[in-house]
C-alpha positions as CSV (number, residue, x, y, z in Angstrom):
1,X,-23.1,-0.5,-43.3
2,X,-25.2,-0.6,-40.2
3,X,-24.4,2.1,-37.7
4,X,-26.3,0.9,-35.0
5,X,-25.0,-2.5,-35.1
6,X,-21.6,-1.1,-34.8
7,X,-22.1,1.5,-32.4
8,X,-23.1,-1.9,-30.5
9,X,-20.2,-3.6,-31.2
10,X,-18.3,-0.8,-30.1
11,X,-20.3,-0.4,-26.4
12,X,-19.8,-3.9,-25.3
13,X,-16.0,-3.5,-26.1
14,X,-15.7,-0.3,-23.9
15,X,-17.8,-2.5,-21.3
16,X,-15.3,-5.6,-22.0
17,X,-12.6,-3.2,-21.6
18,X,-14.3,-1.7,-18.3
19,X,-14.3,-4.6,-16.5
20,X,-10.5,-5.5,-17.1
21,X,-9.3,-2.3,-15.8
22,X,-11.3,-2.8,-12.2
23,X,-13.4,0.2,-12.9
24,X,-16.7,-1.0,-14.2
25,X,-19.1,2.2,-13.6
26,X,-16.2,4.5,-15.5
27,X,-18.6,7.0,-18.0
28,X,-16.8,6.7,-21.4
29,X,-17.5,9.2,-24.0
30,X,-17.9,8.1,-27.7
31,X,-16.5,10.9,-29.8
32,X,-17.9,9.8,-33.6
33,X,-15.3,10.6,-35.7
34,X,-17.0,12.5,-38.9
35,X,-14.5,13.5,-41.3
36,X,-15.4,12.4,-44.8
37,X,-18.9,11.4,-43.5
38,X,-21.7,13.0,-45.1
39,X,-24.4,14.9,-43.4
40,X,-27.1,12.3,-44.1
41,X,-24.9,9.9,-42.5
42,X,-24.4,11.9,-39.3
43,X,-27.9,12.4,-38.6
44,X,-28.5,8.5,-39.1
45,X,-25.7,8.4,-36.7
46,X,-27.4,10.6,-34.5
47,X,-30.7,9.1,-34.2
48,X,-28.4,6.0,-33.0
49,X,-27.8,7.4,-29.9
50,X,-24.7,9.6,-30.7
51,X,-24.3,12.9,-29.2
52,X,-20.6,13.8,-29.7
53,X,-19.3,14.5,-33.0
54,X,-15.8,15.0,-33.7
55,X,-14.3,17.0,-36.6
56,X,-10.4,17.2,-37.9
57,X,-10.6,20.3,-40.1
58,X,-12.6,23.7,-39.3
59,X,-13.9,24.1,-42.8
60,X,-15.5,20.8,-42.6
61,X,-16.7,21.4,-38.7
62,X,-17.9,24.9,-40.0
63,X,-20.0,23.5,-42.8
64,X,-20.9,20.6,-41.1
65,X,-22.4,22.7,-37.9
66,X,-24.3,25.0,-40.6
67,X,-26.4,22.1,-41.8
68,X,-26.7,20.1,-38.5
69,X,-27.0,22.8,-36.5
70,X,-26.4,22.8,-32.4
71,X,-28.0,19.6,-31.5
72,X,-25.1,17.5,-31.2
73,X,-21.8,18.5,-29.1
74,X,-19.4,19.6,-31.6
75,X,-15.3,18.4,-30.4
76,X,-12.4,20.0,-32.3
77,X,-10.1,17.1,-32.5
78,X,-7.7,18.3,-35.3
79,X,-4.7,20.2,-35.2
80,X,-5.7,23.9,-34.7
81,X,-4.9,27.1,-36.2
82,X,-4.6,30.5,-34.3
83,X,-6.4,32.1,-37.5
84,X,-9.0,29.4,-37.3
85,X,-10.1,29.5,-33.6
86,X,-12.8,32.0,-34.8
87,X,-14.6,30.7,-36.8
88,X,-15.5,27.6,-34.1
89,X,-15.5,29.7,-31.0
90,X,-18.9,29.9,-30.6
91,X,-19.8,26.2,-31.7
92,X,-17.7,24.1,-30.6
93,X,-18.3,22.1,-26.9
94,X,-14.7,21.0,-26.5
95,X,-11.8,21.3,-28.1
96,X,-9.3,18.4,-27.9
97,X,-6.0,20.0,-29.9
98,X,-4.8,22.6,-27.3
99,X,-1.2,22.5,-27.4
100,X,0.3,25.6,-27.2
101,X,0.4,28.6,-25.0
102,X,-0.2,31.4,-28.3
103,X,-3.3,29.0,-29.2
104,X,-4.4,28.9,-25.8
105,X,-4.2,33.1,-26.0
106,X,-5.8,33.4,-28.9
107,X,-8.8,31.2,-27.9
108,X,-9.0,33.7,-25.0
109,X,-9.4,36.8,-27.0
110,X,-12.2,34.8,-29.5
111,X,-13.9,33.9,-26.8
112,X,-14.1,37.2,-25.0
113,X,-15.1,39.1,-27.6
114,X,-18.6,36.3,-27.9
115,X,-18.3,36.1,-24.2
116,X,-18.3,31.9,-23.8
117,X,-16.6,29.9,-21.8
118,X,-14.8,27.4,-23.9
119,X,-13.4,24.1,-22.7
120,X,-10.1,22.5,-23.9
121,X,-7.8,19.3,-23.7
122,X,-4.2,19.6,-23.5
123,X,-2.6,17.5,-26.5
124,X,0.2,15.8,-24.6
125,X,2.6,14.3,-27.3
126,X,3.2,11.0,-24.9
127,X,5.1,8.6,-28.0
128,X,6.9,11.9,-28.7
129,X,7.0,11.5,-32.5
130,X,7.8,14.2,-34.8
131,X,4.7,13.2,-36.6
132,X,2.8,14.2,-34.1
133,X,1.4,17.9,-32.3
134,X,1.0,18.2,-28.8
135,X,3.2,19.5,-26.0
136,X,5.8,17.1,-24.6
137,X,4.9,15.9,-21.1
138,X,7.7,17.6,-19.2
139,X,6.4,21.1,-20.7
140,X,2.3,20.7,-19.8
141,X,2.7,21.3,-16.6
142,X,4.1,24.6,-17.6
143,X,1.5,25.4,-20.2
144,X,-1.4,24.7,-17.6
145,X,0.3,26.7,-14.8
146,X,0.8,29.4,-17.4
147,X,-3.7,29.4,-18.2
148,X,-4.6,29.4,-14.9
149,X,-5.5,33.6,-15.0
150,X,-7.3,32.9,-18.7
151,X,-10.7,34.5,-18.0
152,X,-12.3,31.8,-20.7
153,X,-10.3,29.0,-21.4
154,X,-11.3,26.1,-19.0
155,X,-8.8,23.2,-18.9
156,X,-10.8,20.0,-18.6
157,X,-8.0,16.9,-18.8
158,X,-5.8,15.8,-21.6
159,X,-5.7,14.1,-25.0
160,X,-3.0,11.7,-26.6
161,X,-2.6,10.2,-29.8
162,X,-0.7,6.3,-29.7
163,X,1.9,5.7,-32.1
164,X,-0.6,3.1,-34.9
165,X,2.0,0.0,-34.4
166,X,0.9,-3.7,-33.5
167,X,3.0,-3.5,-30.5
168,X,0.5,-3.6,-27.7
169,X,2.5,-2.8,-24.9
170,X,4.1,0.0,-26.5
171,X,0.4,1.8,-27.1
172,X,-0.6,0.6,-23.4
173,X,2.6,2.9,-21.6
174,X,1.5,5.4,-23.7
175,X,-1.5,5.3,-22.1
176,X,-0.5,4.8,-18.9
177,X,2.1,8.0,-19.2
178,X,-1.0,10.3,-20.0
179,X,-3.0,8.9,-17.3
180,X,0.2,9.1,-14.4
181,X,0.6,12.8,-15.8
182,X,-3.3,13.5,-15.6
183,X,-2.8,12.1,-11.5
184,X,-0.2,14.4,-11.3
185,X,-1.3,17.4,-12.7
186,X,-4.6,16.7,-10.4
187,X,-2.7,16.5,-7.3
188,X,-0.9,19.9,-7.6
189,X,-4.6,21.4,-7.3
190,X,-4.2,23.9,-10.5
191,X,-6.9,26.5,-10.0
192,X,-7.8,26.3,-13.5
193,X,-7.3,22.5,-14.5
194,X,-10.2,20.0,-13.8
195,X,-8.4,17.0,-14.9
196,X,-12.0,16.0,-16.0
197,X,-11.0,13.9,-19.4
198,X,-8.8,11.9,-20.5
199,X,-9.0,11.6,-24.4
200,X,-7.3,8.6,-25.9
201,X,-8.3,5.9,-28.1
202,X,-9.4,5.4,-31.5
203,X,-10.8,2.8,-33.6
204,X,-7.3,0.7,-33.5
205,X,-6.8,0.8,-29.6
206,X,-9.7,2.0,-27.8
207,X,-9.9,-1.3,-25.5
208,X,-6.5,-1.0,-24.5
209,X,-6.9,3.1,-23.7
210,X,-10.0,2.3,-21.7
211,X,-8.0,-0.2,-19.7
212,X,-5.6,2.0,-19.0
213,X,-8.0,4.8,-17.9
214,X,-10.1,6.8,-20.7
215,X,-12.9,8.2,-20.3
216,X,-13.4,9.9,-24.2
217,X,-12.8,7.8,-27.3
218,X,-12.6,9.0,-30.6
219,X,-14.0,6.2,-32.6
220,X,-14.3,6.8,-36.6
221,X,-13.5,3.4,-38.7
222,X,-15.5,0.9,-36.2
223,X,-18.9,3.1,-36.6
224,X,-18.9,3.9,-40.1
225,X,-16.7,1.5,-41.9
226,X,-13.4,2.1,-43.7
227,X,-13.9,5.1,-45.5
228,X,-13.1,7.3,-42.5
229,X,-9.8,6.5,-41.3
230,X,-9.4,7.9,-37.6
């Protein structure tokens, strides 16, 4: 396994992918996906040029942060707790998995009480599968409207999760539904909404979401090989 070699790989597909969607000088994020990977792993990663690690479960983010420490941007990309928010409020950089107003509250208190701003996605459940967390796209405009007076919660764009199927143009509306709703959302001029991110793509369909308008991938399996499965 060579990291570096397929951290390369990966860039000159998001460049490939660039140039197809008519917006070449796009910034996309690489979000390493680290569950399962070990600590000396990570920090091999790291000296690769990654800056953005992403974490499913708290415990793992939690231990994982103890040991790395604050170098890296830490991203919460896994279905979230209420009772866990504390315990990554002050460590995380951005959390991908907000998808509900109570979550959205209780990230508020947490990060009152260690006074830091804290920066979230909106999971937008696009495909609309069961399977699947995030608020459906008719209700996030509700959601948002109903952070705008959080004192600490900042609202900086929107994450979706394709349906895994080898049906390309079924992943590609996805896509496109999450970006049309981020250009909506944007328009109504939401005092507490940036509309900064747009975080879709994994391993299986990053090209197609950066066609279609991503700017933060969340790449596990193409950097460190098939034992993390993103």
């Amino acid at each position: 396994m060579n990291i570096a070699d397929n951290l390369n790989i990966v860039e000159n597909k998001i460049q490939e992918a660039l140039q197809k969607s008519g917006d070449p000088d796009r910034d996309v994020h690489i979000i390493a996906v680290t569950k399962t990977i070990s600590t000396e792993t990570i920090r091999c990663a790291m000296k690769s040029g990654l800056t953005n690690l992403g974490e499913n479960k708290v415990q793992e983010l939690v231990s994982k942060y103890e040991q790395i420490g604050s170098g890296p941007n830490w991203h919460m990309i896994g279905h979230l707790q209420r009772n866990k928010v504390k315990y990554i409020v002050d460590k995380v950089s951005l959390i991908h998995s907000m998808d509900s107003l109570s979550l959205a509250e209780e990230i508020n208190k947490k990060a009152g009480k260690v006074k830091r701003d804290i920066d979230v996605l909106v999971q937008v459940n696009v495909s609309g599968e069961e399977s699947k967390f995030g608020v459906d796209p008719e209700s996030a405009l509700d959601l948002i409207e109903s952070m705008e007076t959080m004192q600490w919660v900042r609202i900086k764009g929107l994450m979706t999760m394709a349906p895994f199927t080898a049906n390309q143009q079924v992943t590609r509306d996805c896509f496109k539904r999450l970006f049309e709703l981020r250009e909506k959302i944007w328009s109504m001029n939401f005092n507490n909404a940036e509309m900064k991110y747009l975080s879709m793509g994994m391993s299986n369909d990053y090209q197609t979401a950066v066609e279609e308008g991503s700017n933060m991938v969340r790449i596990g399996s193409a950097i460190f090989g098939n034992r993390n499965y993103d």
